[in-house]
MOPAC internal coordinates of N, CA, C and O (Angstrom, degrees):
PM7 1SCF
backbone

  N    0.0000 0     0.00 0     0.00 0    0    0    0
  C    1.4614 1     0.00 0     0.00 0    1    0    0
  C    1.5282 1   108.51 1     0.00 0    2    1    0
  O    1.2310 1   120.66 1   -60.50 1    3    2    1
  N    1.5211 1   116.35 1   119.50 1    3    2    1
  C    1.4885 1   120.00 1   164.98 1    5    3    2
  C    1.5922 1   114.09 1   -42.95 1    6    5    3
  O    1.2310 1   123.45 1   -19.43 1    7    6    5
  N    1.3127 1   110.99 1   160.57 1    7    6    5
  C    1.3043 1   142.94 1   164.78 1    9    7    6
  C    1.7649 1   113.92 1   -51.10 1   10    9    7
  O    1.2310 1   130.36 1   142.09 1   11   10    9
  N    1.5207 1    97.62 1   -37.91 1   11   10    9
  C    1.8538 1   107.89 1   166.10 1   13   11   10
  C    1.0961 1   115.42 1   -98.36 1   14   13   11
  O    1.2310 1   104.66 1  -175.05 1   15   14   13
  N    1.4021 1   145.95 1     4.95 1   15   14   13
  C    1.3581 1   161.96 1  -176.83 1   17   15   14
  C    1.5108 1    83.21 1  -100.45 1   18   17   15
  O    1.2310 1   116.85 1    92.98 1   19   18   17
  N    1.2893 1   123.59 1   -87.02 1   19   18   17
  C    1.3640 1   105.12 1  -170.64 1   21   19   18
  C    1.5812 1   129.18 1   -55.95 1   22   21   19
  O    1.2310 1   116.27 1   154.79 1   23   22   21
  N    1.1885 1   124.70 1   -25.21 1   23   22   21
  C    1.6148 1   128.00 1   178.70 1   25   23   22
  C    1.6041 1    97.24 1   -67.31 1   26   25   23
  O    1.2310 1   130.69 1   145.63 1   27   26   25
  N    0.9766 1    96.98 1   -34.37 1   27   26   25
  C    1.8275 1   106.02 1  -164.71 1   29   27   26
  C    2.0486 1   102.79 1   -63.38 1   30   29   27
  O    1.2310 1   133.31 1   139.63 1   31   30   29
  N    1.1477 1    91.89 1   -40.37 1   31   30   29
  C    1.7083 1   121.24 1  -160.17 1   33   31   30
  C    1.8674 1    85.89 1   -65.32 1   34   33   31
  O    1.2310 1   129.70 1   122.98 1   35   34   33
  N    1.5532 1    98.90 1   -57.02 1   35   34   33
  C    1.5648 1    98.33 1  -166.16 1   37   35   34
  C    1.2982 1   112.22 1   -99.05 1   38   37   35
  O    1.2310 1   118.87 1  -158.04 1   39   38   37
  N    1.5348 1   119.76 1    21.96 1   39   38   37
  C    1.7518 1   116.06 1   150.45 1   41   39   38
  C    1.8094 1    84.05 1   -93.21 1   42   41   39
  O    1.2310 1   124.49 1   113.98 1   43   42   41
  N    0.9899 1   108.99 1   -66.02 1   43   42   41
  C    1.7312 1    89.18 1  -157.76 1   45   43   42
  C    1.8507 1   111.55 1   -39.41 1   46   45   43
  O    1.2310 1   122.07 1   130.62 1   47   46   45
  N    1.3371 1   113.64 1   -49.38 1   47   46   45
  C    1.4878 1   111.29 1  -167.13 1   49   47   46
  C    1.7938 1    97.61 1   -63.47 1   50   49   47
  O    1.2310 1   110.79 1   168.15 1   51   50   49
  N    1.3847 1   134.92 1   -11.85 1   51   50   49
  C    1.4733 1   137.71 1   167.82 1   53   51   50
  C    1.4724 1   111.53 1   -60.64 1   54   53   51
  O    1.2310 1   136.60 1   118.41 1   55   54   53
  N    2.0415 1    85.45 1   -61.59 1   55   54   53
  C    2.0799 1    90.22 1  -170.18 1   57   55   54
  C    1.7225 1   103.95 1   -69.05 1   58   57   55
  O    1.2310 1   115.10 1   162.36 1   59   58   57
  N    1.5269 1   126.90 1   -17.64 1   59   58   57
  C    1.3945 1   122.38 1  -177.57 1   61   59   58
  C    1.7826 1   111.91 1   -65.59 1   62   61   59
  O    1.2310 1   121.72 1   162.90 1   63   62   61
  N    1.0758 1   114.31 1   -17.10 1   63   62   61
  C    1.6449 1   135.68 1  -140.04 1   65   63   62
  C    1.6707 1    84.07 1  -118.82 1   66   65   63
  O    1.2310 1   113.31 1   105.15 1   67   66   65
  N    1.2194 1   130.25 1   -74.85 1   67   66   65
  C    1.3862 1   114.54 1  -178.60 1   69   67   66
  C    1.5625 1   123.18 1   -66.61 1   70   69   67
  O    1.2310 1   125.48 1   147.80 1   71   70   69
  N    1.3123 1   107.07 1   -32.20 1   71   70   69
  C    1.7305 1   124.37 1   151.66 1   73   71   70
  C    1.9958 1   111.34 1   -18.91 1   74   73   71
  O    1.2310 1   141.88 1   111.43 1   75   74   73
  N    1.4253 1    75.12 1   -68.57 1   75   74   73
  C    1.3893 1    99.00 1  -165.59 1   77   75   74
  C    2.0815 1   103.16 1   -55.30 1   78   77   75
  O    1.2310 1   125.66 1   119.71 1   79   78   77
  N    1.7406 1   106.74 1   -60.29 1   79   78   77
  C    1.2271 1   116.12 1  -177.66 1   81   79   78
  C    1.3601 1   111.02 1   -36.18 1   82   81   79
  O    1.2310 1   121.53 1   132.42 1   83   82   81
  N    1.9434 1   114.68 1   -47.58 1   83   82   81
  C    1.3915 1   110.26 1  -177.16 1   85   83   82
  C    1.2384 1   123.74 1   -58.09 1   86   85   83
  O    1.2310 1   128.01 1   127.88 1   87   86   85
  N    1.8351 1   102.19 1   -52.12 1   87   86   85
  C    1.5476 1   107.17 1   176.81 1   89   87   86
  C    1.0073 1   122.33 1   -14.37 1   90   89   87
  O    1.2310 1   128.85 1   114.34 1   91   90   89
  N    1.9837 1   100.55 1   -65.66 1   91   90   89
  C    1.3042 1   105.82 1  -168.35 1   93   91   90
  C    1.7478 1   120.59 1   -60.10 1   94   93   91
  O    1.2310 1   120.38 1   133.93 1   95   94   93
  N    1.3852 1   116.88 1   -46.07 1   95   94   93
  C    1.2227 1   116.48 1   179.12 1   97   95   94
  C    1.6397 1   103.36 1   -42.32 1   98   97   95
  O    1.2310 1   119.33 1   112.68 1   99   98   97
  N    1.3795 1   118.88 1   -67.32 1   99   98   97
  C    1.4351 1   103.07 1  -174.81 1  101   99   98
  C    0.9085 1   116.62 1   -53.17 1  102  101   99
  O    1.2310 1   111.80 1   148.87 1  103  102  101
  N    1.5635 1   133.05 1   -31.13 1  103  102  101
  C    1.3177 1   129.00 1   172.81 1  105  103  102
  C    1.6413 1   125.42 1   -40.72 1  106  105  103
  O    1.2310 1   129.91 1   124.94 1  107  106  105
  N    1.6600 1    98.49 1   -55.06 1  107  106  105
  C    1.4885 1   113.96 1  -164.93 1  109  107  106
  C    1.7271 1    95.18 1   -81.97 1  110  109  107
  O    1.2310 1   118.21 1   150.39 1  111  110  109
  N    1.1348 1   121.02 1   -29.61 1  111  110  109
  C    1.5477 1   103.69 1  -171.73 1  113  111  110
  C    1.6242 1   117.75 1   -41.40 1  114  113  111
  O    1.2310 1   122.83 1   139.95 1  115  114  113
  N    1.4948 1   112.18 1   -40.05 1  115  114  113
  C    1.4042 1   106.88 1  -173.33 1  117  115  114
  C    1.6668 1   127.87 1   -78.02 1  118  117  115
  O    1.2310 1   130.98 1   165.84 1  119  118  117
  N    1.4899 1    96.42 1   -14.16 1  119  118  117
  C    1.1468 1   124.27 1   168.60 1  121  119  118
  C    1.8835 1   130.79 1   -62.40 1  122  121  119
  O    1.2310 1   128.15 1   124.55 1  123  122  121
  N    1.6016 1   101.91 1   -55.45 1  123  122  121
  C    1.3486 1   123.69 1   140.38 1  125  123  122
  C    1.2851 1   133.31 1   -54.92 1  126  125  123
  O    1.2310 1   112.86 1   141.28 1  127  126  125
  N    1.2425 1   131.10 1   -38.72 1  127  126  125
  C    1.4595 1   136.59 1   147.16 1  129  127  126
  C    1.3191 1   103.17 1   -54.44 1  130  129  127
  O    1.2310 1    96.40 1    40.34 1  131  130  129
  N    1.1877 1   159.27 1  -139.66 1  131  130  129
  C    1.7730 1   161.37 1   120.73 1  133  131  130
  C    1.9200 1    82.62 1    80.72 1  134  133  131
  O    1.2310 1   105.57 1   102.54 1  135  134  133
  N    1.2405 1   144.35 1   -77.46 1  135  134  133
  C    1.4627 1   135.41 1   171.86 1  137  135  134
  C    1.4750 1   123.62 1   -66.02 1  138  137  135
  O    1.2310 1   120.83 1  -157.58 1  139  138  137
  N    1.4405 1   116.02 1    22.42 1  139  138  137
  C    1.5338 1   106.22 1  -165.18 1  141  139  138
  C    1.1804 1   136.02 1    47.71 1  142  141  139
  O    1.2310 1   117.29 1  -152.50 1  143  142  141
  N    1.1622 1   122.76 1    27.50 1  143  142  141
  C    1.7309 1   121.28 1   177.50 1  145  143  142
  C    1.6421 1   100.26 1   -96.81 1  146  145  143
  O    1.2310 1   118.60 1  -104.97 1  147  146  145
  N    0.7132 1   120.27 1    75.03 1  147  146  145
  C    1.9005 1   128.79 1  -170.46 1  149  147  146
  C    1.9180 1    93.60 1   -71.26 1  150  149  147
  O    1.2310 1   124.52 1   151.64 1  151  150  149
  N    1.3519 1   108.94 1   -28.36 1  151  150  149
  C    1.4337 1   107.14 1  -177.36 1  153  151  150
  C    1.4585 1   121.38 1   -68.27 1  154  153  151
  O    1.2310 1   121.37 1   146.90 1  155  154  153
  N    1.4739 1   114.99 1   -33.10 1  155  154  153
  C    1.4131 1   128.49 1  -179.69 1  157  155  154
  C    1.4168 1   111.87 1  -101.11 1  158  157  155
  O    1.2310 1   116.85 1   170.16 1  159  158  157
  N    1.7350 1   123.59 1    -9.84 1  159  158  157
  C    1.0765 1   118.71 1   160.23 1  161  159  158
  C    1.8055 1   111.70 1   -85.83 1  162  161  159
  O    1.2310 1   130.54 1   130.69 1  163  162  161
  N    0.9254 1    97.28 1   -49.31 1  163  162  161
  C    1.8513 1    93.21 1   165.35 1  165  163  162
  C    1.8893 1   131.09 1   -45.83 1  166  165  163
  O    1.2310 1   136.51 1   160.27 1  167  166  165
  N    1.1498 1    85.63 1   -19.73 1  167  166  165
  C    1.8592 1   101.87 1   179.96 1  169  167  166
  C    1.6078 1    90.62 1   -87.01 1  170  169  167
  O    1.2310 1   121.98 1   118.69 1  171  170  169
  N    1.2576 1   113.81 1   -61.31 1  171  170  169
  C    1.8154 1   124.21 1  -170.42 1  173  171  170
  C    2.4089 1    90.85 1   -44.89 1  174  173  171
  O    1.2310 1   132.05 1   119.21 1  175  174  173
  N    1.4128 1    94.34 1   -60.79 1  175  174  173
  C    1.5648 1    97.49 1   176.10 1  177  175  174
  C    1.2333 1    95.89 1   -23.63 1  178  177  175
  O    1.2310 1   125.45 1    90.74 1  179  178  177
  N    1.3253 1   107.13 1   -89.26 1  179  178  177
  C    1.6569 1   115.66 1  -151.11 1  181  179  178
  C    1.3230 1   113.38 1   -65.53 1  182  181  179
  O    1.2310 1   117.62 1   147.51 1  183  182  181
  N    1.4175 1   122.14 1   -32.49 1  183  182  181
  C    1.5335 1    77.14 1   174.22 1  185  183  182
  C    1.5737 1   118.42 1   -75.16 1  186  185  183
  O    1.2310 1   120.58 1   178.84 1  187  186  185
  N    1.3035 1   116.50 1    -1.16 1  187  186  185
  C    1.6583 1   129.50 1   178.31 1  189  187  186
  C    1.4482 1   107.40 1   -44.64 1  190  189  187
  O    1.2310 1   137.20 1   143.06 1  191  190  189
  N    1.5598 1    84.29 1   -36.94 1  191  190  189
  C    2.0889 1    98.14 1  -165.81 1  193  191  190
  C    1.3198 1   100.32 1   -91.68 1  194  193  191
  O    1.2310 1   109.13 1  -158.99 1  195  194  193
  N    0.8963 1   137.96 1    21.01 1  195  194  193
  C    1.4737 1   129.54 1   178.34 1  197  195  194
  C    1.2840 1   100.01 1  -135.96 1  198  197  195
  O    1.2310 1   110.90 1   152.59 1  199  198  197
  N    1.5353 1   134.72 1   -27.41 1  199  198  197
  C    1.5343 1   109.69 1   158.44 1  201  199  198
  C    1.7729 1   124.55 1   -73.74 1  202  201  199
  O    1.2310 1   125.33 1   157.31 1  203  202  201
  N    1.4902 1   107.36 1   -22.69 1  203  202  201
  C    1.3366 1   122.35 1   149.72 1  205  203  202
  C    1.4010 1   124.22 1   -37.11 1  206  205  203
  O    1.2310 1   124.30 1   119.20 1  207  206  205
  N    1.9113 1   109.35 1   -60.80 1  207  206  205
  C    1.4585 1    85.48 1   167.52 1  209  207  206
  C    1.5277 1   134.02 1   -99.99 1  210  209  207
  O    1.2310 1   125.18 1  -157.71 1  211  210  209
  N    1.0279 1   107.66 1    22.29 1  211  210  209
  C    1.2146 1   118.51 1   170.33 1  213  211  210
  C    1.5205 1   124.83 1   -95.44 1  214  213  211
  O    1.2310 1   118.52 1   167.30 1  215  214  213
  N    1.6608 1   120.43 1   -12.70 1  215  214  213
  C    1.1378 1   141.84 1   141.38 1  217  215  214
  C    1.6063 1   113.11 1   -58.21 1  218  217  215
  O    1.2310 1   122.98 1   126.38 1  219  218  217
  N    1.2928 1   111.90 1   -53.62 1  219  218  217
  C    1.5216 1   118.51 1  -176.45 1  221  219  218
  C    1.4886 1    96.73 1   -49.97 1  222  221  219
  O    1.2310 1   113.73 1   109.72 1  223  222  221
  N    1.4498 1   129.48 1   -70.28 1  223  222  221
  C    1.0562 1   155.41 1  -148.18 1  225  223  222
  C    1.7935 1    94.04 1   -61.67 1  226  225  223
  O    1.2310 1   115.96 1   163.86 1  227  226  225
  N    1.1835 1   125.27 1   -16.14 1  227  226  225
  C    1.2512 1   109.70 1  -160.09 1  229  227  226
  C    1.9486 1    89.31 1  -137.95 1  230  229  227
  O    1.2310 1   119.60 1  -137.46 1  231  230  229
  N    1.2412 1   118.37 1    42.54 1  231  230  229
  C    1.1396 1   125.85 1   169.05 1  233  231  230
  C    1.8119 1   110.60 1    51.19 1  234  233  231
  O    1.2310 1   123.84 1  -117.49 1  235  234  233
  N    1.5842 1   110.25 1    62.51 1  235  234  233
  C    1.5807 1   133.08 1  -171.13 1  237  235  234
  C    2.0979 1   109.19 1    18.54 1  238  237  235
  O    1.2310 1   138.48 1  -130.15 1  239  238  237
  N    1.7109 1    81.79 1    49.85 1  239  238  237
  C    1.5293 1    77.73 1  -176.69 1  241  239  238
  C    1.8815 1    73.01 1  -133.66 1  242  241  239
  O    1.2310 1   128.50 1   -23.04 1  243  242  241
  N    1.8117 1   101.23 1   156.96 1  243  242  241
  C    1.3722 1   119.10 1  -179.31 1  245  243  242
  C    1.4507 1    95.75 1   -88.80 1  246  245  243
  O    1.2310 1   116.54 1   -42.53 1  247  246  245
  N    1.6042 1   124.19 1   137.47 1  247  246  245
  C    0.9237 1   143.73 1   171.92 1  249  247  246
  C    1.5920 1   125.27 1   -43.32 1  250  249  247
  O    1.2310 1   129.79 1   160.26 1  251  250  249
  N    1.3342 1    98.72 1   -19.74 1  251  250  249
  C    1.3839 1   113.41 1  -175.65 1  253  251  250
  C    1.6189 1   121.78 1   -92.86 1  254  253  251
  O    1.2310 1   128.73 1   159.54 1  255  254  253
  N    1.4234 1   100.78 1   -20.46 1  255  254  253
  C    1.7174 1   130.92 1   174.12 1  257  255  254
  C    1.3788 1    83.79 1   -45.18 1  258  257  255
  O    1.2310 1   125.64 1   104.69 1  259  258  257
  N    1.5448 1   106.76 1   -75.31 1  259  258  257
  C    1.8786 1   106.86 1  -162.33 1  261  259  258
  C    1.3892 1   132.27 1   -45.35 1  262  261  259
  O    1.2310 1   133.64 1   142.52 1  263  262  261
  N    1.4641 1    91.23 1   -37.48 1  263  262  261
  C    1.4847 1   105.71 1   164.00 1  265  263  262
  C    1.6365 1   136.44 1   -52.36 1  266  265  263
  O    1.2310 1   132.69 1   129.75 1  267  266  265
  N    1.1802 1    93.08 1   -50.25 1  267  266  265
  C    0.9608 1   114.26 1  -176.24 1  269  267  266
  C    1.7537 1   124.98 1   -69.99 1  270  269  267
  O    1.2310 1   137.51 1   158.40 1  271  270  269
  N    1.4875 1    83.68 1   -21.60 1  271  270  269
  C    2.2718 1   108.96 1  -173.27 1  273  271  270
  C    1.7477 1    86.51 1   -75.44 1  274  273  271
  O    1.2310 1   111.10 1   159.10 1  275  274  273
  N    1.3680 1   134.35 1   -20.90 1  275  274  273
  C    0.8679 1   139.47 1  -166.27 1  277  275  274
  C    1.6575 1   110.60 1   -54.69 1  278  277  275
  O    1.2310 1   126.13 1   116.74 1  279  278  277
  N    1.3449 1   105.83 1   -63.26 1  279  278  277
  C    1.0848 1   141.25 1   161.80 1  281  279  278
  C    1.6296 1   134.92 1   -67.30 1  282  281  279
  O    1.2310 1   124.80 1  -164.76 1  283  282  281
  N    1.4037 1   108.39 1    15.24 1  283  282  281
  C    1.5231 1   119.19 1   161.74 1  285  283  282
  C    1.1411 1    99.84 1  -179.44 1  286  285  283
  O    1.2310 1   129.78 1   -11.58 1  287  286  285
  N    1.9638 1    98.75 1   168.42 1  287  286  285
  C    1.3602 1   101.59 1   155.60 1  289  287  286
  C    1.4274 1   129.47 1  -108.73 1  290  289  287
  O    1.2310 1   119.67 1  -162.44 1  291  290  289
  N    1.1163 1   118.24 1    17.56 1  291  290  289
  C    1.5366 1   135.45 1   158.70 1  293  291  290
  C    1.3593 1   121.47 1   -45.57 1  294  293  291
  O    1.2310 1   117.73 1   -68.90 1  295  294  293
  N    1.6564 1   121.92 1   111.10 1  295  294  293
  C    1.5544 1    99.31 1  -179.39 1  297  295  294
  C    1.5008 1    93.85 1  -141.37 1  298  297  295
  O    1.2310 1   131.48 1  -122.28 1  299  298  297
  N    1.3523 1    95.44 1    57.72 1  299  298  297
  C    1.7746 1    97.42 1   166.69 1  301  299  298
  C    1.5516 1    95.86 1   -87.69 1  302  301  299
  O    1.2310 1   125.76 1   -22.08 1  303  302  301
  N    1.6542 1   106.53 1   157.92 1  303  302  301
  C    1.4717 1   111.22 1  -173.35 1  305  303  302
  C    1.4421 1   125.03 1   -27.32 1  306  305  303
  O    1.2310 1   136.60 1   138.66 1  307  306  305
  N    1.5421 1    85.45 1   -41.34 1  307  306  305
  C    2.0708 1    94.21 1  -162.66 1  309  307  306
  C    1.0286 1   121.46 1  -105.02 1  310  309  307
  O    1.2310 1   122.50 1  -157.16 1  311  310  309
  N    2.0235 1   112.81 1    22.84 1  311  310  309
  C    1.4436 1   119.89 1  -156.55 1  313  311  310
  C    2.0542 1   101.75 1   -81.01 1  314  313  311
  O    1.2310 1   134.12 1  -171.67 1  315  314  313
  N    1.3912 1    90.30 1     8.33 1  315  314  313
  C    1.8710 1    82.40 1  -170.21 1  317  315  314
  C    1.6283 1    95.55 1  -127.18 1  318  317  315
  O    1.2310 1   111.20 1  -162.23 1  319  318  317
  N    1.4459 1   134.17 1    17.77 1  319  318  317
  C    1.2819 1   146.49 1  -161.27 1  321  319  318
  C    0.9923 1   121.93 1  -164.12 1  322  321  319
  O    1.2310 1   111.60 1   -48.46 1  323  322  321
  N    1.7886 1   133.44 1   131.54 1  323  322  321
  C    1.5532 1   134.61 1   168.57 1  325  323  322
  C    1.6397 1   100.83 1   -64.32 1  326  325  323
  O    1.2310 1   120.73 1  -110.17 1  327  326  325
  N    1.3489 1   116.21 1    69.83 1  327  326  325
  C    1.3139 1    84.06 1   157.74 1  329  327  326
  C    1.4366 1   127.72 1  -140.76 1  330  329  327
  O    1.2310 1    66.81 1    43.37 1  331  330  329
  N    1.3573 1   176.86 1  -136.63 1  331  330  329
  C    1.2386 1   139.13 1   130.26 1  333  331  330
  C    0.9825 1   117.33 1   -67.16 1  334  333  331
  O    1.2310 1   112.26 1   -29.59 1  335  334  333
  N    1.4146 1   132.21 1   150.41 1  335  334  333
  C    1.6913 1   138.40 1   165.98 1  337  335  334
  C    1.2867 1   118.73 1   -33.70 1  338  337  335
  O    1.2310 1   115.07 1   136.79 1  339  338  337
  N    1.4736 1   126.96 1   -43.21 1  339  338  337
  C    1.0818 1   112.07 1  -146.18 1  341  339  338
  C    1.6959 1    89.69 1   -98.32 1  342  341  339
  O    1.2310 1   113.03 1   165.71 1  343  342  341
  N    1.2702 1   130.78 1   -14.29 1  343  342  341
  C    1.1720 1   133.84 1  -172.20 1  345  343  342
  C    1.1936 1   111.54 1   -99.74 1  346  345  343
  O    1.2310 1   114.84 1   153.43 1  347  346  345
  N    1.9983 1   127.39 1   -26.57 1  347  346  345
  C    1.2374 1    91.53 1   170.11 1  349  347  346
  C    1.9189 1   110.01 1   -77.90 1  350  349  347
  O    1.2310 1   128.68 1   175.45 1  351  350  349
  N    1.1208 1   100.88 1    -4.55 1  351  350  349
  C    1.8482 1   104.02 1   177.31 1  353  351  350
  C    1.2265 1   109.29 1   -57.08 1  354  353  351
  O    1.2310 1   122.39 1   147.08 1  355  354  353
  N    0.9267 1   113.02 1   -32.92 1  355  354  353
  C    1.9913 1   126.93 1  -176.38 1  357  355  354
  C    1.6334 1   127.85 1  -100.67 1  358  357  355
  O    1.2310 1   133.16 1   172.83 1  359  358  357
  N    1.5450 1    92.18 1    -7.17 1  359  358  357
  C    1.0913 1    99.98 1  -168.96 1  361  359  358
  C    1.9725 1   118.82 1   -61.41 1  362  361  359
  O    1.2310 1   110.60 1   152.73 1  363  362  361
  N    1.0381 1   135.28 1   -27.27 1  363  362  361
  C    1.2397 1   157.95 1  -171.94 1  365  363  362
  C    1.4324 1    86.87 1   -71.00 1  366  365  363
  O    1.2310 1   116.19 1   100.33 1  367  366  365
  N    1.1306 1   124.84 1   -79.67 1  367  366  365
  C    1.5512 1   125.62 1  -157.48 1  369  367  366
  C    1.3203 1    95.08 1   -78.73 1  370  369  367
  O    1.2310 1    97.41 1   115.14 1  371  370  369
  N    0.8548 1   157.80 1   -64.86 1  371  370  369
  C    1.4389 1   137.18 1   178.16 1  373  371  370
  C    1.6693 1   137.02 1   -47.52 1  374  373  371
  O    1.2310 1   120.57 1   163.31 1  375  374  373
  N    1.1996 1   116.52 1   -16.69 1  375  374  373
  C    1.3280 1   145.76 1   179.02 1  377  375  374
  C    1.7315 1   111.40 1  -100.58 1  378  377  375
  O    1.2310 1   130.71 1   136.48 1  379  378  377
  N    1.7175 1    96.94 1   -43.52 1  379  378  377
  C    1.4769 1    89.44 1   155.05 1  381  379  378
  C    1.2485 1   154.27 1   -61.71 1  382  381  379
  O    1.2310 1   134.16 1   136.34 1  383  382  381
  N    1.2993 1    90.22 1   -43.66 1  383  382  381
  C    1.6115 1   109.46 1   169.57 1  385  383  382
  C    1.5224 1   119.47 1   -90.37 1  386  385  383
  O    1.2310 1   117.99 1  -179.28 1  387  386  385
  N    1.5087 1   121.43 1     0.72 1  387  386  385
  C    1.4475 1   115.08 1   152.54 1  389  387  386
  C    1.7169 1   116.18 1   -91.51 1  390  389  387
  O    1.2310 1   124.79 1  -170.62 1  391  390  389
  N    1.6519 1   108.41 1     9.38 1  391  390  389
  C    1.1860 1   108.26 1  -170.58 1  393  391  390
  C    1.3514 1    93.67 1  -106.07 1  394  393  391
  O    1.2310 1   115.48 1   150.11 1  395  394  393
  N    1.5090 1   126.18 1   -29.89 1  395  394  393
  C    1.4015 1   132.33 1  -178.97 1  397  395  394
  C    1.7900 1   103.98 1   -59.41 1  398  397  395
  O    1.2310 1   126.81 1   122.59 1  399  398  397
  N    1.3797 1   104.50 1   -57.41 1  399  398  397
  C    1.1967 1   135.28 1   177.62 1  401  399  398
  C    1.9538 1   108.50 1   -30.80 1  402  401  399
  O    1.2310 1   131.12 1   118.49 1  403  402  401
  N    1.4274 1    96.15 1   -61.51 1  403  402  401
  C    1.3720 1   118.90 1   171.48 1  405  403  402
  C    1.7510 1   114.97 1   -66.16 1  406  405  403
  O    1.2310 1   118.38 1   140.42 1  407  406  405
  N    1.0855 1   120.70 1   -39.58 1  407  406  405
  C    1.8191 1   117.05 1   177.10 1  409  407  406
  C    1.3817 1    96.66 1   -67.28 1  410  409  407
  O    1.2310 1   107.77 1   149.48 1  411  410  409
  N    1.3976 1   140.42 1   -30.52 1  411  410  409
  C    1.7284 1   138.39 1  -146.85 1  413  411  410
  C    1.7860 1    95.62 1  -106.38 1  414  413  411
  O    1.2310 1   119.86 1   140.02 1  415  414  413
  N    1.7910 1   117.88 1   -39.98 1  415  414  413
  C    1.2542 1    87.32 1   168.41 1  417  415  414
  C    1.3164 1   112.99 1   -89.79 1  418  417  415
  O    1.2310 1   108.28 1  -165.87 1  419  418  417
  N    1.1240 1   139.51 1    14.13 1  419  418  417
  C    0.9898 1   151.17 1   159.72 1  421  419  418
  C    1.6598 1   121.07 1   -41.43 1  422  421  419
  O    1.2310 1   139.94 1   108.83 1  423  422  421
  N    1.3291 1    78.93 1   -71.17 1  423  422  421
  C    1.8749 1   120.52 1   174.83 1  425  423  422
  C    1.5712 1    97.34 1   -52.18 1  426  425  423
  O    1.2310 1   125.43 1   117.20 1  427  426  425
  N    1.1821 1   107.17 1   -62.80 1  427  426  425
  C    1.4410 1   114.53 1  -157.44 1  429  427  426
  C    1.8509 1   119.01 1   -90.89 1  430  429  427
  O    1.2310 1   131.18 1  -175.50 1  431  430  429
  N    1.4302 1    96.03 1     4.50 1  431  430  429
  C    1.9376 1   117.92 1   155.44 1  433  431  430
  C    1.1138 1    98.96 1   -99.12 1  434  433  431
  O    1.2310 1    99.24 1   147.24 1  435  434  433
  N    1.2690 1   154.99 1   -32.76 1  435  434  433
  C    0.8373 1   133.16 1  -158.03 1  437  435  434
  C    1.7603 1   109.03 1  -107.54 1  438  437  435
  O    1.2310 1   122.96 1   120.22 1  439  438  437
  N    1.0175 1   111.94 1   -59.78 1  439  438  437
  C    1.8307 1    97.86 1   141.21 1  441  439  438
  C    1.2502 1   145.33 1   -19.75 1  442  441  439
  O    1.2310 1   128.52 1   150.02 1  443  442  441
  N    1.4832 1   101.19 1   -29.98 1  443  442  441
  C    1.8212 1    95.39 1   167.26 1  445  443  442
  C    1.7526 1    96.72 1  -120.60 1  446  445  443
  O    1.2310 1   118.90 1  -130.67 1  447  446  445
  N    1.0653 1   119.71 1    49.33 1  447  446  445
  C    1.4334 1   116.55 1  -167.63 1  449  447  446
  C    1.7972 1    94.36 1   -98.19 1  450  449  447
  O    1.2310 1   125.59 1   -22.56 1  451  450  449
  N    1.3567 1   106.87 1   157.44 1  451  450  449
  C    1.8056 1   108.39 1  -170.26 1  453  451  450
  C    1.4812 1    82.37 1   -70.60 1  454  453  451
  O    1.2310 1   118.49 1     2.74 1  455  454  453
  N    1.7050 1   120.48 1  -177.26 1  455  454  453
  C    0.8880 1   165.24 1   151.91 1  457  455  454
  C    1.1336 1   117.58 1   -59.65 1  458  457  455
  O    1.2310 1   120.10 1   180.00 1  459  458  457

């Protein structure tokens, strides 16, 4: 294995690994909302919003994409990530809208929450 085979190997197993960290936050937000912990779903928020703008900030591409183009010329969806093709292709809109999904019950537990 080349010298760019391996750099290549260990940005993707990086962007798979923080990939993964977000998932989960969007994952768990609705989860934490749904038990009332508004405190640990609000932390999951923010850092939500800060890989958001740091995506924004870098033209809704992960910082690590670039890096990674460095090191091939492969630019099928998942050429910078373990993940399947068709999901990191989808990945944005699906993650988005369970993240939208997650601020509203969020919003809307915590709005009818007792006193």
């Amino acid at each position: 294995m080349s010298a760019a085979q391996r750099r290549l190997r260990a940005i993707k197993l990086l962007h798979t690994l923080v990939w993964a960290l977000f998932a989960g936050c969007i994952a768990l937000i609705p989860v934490f909302a749904w038990v009332r912990r508004f405190d640990v779903a609000l932390v999951l928020i923010g850092l939500v919003l800060i890989e958001v703008l740091i995506l924004g900030a870098n033209g809704w591409r992960c910082p690590l994409t670039a890096i990674a183009a460095r090191y091939t010329d492969d630019r099928r969806d998942n050429f910078d990530i373990f993940l399947p093709e068709w999901l990191a292709r989808h990945n944005k809109t699906i993650f988005g809208a369970w993240f939208v999904l997650g601020l509203l019950l969020t919003l809307g537990r915590w709005l009818r929450a007792p006193a």
